[in-house]
C-alpha angles and dihedrals in degrees: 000000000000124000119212135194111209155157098232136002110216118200117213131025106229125108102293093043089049102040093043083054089048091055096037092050083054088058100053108261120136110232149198122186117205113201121177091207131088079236145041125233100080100211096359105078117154121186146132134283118193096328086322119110110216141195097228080165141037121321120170139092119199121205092245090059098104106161093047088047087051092054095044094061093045085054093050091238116150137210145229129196113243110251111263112164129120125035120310119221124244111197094195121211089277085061097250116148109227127185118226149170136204114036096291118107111229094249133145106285086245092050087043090048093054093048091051091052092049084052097061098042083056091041097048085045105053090046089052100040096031124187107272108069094012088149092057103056114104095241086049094095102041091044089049101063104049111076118246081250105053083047105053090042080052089054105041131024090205108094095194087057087051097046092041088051096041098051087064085072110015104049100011104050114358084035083208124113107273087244096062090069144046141258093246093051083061096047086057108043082050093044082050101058091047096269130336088268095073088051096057080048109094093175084054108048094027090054106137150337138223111261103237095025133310081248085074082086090060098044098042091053094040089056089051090055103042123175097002079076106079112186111190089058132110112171104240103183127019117202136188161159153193112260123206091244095065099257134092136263116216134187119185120190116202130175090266112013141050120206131194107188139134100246132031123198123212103214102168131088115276108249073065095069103073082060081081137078109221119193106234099018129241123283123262095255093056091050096046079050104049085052098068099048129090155165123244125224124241130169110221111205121197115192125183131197131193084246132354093274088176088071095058084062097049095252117129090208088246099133129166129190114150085190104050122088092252093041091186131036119182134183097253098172116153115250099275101003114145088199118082118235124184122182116193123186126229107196135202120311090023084053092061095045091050084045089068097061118078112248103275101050088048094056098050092053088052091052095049092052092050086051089048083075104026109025146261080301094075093062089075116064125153096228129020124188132170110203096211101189087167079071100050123105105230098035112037096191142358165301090351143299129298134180113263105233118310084010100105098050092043102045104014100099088053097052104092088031100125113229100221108295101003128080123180126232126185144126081251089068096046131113102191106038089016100185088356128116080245096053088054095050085046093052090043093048098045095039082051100061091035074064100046088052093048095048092053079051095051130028131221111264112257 
């Protein structure tokens, strides 16, 4: 068991907990990073899956992603644009494939015309309510307890448009029903990308990726930190106490570590909290908080091909169908990589019925819905893989977590308060970046200099 004397403890080794120990080291604090992981990179995890390097975790880098891009650069990690050429497929809501160009789906003009209509209203919404005090703005209230769904049918009799519009937050980024969350979660999750037209603009938020893995962010900042980072080690109890001087005392005990320090940082996602045993415990508005937020469940596929098929027919692999089983397909092909690699997505509901299925037959009905947009050529890949991050240990779900309805409203403007001696820090609790990469460097990088202010308030103990 080691035992450790530090500045801060920082619990959890992704991107936040990572970045928030980097910037902490370069003022000065002394650190130790628990992860509970044999690895470090949280929800980015890139590795390879019989020869094919994969994206388990997340991948993109959106031009508005300022922070990540920053560090990116500062790592030496470079980008490529996602492939995009050719005409993307559309299934409608009768199940025919349709070919298309430009960012409209090839819908009916009334059904084009209300989601239109339901894109400005995002659009108008997000600007006037932003990411960063949702829950303070005087429509926040009556928008957060109405589901997305009921909204959007309040708002437009056309149910392709709803379920074309809806699959742009539900599936695509909260991967929960749209009925399982409010209007004014998806008001956020849209003010936090810019505007909810940059969310309905693949070629915009799914810019670009990092040559070599998006985990690189995790690894590069993990070697400059060395042994202060312990894997193996989930933190189990977290104790603590007022000092005379002002200050706190901590003590977190992990599976392999114990670590005596001033500050801890939660860097996890918080379902993960309750994971912890605080002394004394939290107080009751933290555990009535923690209760109504979640994670959503999304199945990630990865498909390779001995070469992008999909090109030789003039696709660029870019398909939509909210109501086919893989809703999105994307060209996930590696920087330089002769072989062609797609990666569709299968959100919530869908996720529970494929679940049911053993794994062959769940991979051929994946496959088949793949083929319904590209083609027989998509049943046979040479290697298949589901990242199932509602399965993980230390995740439970993905991408991140979001307020069941009336939550956000109601707990939002306690979610970054510190409890004594322990702040949180995670992409869930961002407002720009909100369950991106970027979110999480934003959320590092800000809970680190709330505890660099604290410590010059308040010195160590002698």
């Amino acid at each position: 068991m080691l035992e450790l004397d530090r500045d801060v403890v920082i619990v959890g080794a992704g991107p936040a907990g990572l970045t928030a120990a980097r910037e902490l080291k370069k003022a000065g604090l002394s650190v130790a990073v628990l992860e509970a992981r044999d690895r470090v990179g949280g929800r980015t995890w890139t590795d390879t899956i019989d020869g094919a390097m994969l994206e388990i975790g997340g991948q993109w880098v959106s031009p508005d992603q300022t922070e990540l891009l920053a560090l990116l650069d500062e790592l030496g990690l470079q980008t490529y644009s996602r492939y995009r050429e050719g005409k993307s497929v559309y299934l409608g809501a009768d199940g025919q494939r349709t070919l298309y160009t430009g960012e409209s789906f090839p819908v009916s003009e009334t059904t084009a015309a209300e989601m239109d209509k339901l894109t400005a209203l995002l659009d108008a919404l997000a600007a006037e309510i932003g990411a960063t005090e949702p829950w303070a703005h005087p429509k926040a209230r009556e928008l957060d307890t109405v589901s997305f769904h009921h909204w959007l049918r309040e708002n437009s009799p056309d149910e392709e448009a709803c379920n074309n519009i809806g699959l742009f937050i539900a599936g695509g980024m909260l991967t929960k029903p749209a009925h399982a969350f409010s209007a004014l979660q998806a008001v956020l999750m849209a003010a936090s990308a810019g505007s909810f037209t940059h969310l309905t603009d693949e070629d915009f938020i799914l810019d670009k990726r990092v040559i070599g893995g998006m985990q690189q962010v995790s690894l590069l900042q993990a070697a400059e930190l060395g042994d202060e980072v312990v894997l193996n080690s989930p933190v189990r109890t977290i104790n603590w106490e007022p000092t005379a001087e002002g200050g706190h005392r901590v003590t977190a005990v992990s599976e392999r570590a114990t670590v005596n320090a001033r500050f801890v940082i939660m860097a996890v996602p918080p379902n993960l909290y309750s994971r912890v045993s605080f002394n004394p415990p939290l107080p009751r508005r933290q555990h009535q908080m923690h209760q109504h937020q979640s994670l959503g469940l999304v199945i990630k596929v990865h498909a390779v091909y001995s070469s992008p098929f999909w090109r030789e027919d003039g696709l660029s692999g870019t398909c939509f169908g909210a109501g086919a089983l893989v809703q999105e397909v994307y060209d996930n092909t590696n920087h330089e990589d002769p072989r062609g690699t797609l990666v569709g997505f299968i959100s919530d509901e869908k996720a529970d019925a494929v679940f049911e299925l053993n794994a062959g037959d769940r991979r051929r009905a994946v496959l088949e819905s793949i083929a319904g947009f590209l083609g027989e050529k998509a049943l046979t890949p040479e290697v298949y893989y589901e990242s199932d991050w509602g399965a993980e240990e230390w995740t439970r779900g993905a991408y991140a977590s979001s307020y069941d309805l009336g939550g956000l409203h109601r707990y939002g403007k306690d979610q970054h308060t510190p409890v004594g001696p322990i702040y949180w820090s995670s992409s869930d609790l961002a407002a720009e970046g909100y369950q991106h990469v970027d979110g999480a460097v934003r959320m590092g990088r800000r809970t680190a200099a709330r505890i660099v202010a604290a410590a010059d308030r308040t010195p160590a103990a002698v």
